[in-house]
C-alpha positions as CSV (number, residue, x, y, z in Angstrom):
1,X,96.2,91.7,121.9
2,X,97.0,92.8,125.7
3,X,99.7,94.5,126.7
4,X,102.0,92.0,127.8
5,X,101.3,89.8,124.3
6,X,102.4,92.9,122.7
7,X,105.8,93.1,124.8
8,X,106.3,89.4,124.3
9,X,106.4,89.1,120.4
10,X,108.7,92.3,120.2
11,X,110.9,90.7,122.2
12,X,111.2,88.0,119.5
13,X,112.4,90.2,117.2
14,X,116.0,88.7,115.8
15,X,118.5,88.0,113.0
16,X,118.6,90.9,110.1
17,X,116.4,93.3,109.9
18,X,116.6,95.7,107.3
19,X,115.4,99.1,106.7
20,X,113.5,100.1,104.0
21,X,115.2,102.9,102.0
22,X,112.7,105.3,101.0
23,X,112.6,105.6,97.1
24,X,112.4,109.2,95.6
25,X,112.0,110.4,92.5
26,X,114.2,113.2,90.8
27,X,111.7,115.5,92.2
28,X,112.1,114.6,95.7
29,X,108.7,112.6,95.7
30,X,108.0,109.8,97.6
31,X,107.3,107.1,94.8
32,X,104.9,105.0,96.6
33,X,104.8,102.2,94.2
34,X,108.3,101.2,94.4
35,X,108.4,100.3,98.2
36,X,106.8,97.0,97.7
37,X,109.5,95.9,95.0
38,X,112.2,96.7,97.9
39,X,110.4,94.9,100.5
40,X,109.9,92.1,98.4
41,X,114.0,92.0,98.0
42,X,114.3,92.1,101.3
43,X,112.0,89.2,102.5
44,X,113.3,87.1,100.2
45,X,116.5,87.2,101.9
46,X,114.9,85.3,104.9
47,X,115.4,88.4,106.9
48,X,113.9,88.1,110.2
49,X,111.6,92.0,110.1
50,X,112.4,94.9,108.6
51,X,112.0,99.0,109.6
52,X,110.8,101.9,107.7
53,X,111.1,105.4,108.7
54,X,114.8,104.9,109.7
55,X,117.8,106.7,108.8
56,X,118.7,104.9,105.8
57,X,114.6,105.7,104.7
58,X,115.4,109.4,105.0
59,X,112.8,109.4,107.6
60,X,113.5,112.4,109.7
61,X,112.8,113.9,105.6
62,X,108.8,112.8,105.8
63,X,106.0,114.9,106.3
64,X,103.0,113.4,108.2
65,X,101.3,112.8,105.6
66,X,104.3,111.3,103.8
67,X,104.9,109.4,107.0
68,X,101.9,107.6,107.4
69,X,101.6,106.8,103.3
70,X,105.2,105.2,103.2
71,X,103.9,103.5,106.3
72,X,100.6,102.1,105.2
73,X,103.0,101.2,101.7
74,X,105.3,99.2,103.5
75,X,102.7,97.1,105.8
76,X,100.6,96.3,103.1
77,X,103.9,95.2,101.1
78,X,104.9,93.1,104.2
79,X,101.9,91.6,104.8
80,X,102.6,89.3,107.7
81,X,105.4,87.6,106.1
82,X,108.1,89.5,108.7
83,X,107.8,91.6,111.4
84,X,106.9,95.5,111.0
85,X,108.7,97.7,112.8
86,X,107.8,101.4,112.3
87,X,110.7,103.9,112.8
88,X,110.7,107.4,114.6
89,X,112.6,110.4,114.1
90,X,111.3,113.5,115.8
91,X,112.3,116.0,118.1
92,X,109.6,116.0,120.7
93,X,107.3,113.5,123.0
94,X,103.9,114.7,121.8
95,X,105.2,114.3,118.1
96,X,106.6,111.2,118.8
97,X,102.9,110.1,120.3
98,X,100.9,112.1,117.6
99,X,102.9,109.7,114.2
100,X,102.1,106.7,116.0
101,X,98.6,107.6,116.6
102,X,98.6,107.9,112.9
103,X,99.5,104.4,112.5
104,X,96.5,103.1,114.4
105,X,95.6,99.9,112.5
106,X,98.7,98.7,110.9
107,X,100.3,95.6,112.2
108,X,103.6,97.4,114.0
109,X,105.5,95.1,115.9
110,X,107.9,97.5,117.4
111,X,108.5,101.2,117.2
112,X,112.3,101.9,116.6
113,X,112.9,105.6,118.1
114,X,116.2,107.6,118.0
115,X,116.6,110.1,120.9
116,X,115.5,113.9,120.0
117,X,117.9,114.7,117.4
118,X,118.2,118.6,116.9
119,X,121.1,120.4,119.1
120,X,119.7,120.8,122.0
121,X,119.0,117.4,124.4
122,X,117.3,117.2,127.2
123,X,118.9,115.9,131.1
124,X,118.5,112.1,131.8
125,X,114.8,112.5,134.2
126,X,113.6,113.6,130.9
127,X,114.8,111.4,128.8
128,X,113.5,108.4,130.6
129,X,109.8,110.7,131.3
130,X,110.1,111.1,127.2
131,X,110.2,107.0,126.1
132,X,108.0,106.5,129.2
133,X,105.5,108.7,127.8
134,X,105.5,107.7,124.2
135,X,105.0,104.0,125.7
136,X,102.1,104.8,127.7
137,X,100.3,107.0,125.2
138,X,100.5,104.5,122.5
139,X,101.3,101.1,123.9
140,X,103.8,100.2,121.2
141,X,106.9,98.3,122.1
142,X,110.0,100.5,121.7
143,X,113.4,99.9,120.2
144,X,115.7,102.9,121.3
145,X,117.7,103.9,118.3
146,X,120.5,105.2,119.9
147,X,122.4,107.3,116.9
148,X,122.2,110.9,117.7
149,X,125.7,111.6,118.0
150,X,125.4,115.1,120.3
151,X,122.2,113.3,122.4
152,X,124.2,109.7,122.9
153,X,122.8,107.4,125.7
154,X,125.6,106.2,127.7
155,X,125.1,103.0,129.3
156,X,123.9,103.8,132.6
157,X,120.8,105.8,131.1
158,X,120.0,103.2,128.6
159,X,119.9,100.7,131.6
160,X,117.9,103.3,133.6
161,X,115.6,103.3,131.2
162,X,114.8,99.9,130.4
163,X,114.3,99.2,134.1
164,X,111.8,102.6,134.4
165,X,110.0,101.8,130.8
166,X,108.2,98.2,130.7
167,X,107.5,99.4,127.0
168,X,111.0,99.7,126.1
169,X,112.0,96.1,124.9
170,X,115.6,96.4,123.7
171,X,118.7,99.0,122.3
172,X,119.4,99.6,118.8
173,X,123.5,100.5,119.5
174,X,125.0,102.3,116.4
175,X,128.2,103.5,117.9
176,X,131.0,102.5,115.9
177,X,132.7,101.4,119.2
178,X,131.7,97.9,119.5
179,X,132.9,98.2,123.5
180,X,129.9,100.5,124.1
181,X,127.2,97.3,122.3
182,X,130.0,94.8,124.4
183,X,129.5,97.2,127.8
184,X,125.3,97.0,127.1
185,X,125.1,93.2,126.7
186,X,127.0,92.9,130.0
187,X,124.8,94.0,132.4
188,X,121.7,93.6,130.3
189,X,118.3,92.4,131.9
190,X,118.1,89.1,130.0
191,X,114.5,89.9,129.1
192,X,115.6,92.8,126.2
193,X,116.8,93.2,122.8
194,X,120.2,94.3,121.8
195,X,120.8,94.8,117.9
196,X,123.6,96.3,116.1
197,X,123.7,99.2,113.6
198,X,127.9,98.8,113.2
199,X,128.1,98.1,109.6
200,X,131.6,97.6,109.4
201,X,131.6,94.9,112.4
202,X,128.3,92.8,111.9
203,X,130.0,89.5,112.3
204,X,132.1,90.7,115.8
205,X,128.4,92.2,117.0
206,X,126.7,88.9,116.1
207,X,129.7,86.6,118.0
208,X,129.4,88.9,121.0
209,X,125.8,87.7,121.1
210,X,124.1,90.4,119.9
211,X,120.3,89.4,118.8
212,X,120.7,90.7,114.9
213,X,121.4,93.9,113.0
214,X,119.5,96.9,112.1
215,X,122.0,99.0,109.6
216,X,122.1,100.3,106.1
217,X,124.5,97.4,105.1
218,X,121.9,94.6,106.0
219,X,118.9,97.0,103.3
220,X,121.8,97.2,100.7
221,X,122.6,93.3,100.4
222,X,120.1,91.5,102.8
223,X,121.3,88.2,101.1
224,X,125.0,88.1,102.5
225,X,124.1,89.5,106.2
226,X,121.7,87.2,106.3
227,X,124.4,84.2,105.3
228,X,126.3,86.4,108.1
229,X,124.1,85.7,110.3
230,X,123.5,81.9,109.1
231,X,127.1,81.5,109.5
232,X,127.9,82.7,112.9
233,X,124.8,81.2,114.6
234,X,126.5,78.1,113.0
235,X,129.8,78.5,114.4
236,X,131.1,78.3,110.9
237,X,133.8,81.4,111.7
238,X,136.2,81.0,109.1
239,X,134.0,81.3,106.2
240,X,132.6,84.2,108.4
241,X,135.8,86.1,108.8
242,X,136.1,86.1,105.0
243,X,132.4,87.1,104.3
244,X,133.4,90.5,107.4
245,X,135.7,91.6,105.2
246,X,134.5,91.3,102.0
247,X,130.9,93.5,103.9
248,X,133.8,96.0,105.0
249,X,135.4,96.6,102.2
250,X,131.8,97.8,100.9
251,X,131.3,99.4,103.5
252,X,134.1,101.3,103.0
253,X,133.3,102.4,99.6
254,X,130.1,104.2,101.1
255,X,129.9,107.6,101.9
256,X,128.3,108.6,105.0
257,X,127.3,111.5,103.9
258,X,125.1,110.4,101.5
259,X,124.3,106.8,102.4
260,X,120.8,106.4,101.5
261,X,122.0,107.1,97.7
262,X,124.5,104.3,98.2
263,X,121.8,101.7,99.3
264,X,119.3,102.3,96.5
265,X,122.3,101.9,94.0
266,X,124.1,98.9,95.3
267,X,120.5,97.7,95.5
268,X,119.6,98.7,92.0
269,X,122.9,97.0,90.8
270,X,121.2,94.1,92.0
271,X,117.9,94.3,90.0
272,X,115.7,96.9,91.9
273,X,115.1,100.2,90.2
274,X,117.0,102.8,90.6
275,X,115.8,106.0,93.1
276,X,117.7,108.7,94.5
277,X,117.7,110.2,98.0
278,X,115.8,113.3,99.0
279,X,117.5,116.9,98.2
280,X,120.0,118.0,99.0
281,X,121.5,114.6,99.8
282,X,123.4,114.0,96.8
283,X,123.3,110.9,94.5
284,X,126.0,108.5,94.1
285,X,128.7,109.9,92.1
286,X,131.0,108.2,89.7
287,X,133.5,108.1,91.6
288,X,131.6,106.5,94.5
289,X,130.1,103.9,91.5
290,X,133.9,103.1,90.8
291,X,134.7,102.1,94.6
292,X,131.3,100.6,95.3
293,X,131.1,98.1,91.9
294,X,133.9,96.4,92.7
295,X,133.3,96.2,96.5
296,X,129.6,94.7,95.6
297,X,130.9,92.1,93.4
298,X,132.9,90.5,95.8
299,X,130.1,90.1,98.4
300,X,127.6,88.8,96.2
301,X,130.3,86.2,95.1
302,X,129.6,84.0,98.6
303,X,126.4,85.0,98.0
């Protein structure tokens, strides 16, 4: 597949997509076998790809080796059926090169990659030398996952660099200010990819035109962001309203501090098996089981 082929199906890339949280045993190992029951779950939502190696998959946790196993798990669970989009969270350009690499034979439709995220950042030339780089080295679509909250992308960079970096098809925006994914779209080249990762305004992201949803809520109940989805690209508003704030009400019965542990369980209390999160990330408490129960069962009602 040439280059440009390669740029042209990432850029098809829409609706929900989902990542994969990483399942871990009470020994904080990877259990390999249990991604393809997750990925089946989430395909069967009619999602439109999925991600693993993100931030709800605990991926800045995963050794190489790890990496590349969890990877190699999830495309062969895919296979074909959705997109693949392989996720990146490292803290230098040659690493960032160096994991993809790894990946050489898998089917990866995009890499999803978060700005370096340890304390120090680096000035805005070398930020757009570091995706342009990791793009030329590997020849991999990228989605910028822009999350780090002490090495943000304003707008202006994030332009810059889509103009600079052919390879660099689109914006993950996680903000919580939905402005800041508003401000984006406005001046976007009409060629790119803009998806949300606001969990608790999916349904205002997706009526401001935004081309689908990357977030922990969309891994936890794939079913009811995907009728989210269904329902706004349909115009049908009302019914979406009332589905928003049934999805925020769960959201708000997550903890961001250990929100991985809240996906697996809200996705356990749906029928998947139960894992918990990498130490020291703790697992959902019962106090957290008391707020999210309730919260779950009134999404899955419209579901």
């Amino acid at each position: 597949m040439s280059t440009e082929e390669r740029i042209q199906r990432a850029l098809t890339l829409s609706g929900v997509v989902p990542p994969v949280a990483m399942p871990f045993d009470g020994d904080s190992r990877l259990v390999r076998s249990a991604i393809a029951e997750q990925i089946d779950f989430i395909v069967e939502a009619g999602v439109g790809g999925l991600v693993a190696g993100g931030s709800t998959g605990e991926g800045h946790t995963l050794s190489d080796a790890e990496f590349v196993d969890a990877m190699q798990a999830a495309s062969e669970a895919t296979r074909g059926r959705v997109p693949f989009v392989a996720g990146l969270i490292v803290n230098s350009t040659r690493q960032a090169i160096e994991r993809t690499r790894m990946l050489d034979g898998l089917e990866i439709a995009a890499l999803q990659v978060t700005p370096v995220f340890y304390l120090f950042k680096p000035d805005a030339d070398a930020t757009v030398a570091h995706f342009r780089e990791i793009w030329e080295q590997t020849g991999v679509p990228i989605l910028i996952y822009n999350v780090i909250p002490w090495n943000y992308l304003d707008i202006a960079l994030m332009q810059r660099v889509m103009a600079e970096v052919p390879g660099v098809v689109g914006i993950k925006q996680s903000s919580g200010d939905l402005k800041s994914l508003s401000d984006l779209m406005l001046s976007a080249p009409p060629d790119k990819r803009f998806f949300s990762g606001i969990d608790a305004l999916l349904w205002q992201s997706f009526s401001l035109g935004a081309h689908g949803a990357i977030s922990a809520l969309t891994s936890a109940v794939p079913f009811a962001t995907v009728r989210l989805w269904k329902m706004v690209q349909a115009g049908e508003h009302d019914a979406a309203r009332d589905l928003h704030f049934r999805l925020n009400a769960l959201w708000n019965a997550c903890s961001h501090d250990n929100l991985p542990a809240c996906v697996k369980y809200i996705q356990h209390l749906q029928g998947l098996h139960l894992h918990g999160p990498r130490a020291p990330m703790q697992p959902v408490g019962d106090a957290q089981k008391k707020a999210i129960d309730p919260a779950l069962r009134r999404v899955l009602e419209v579901r």
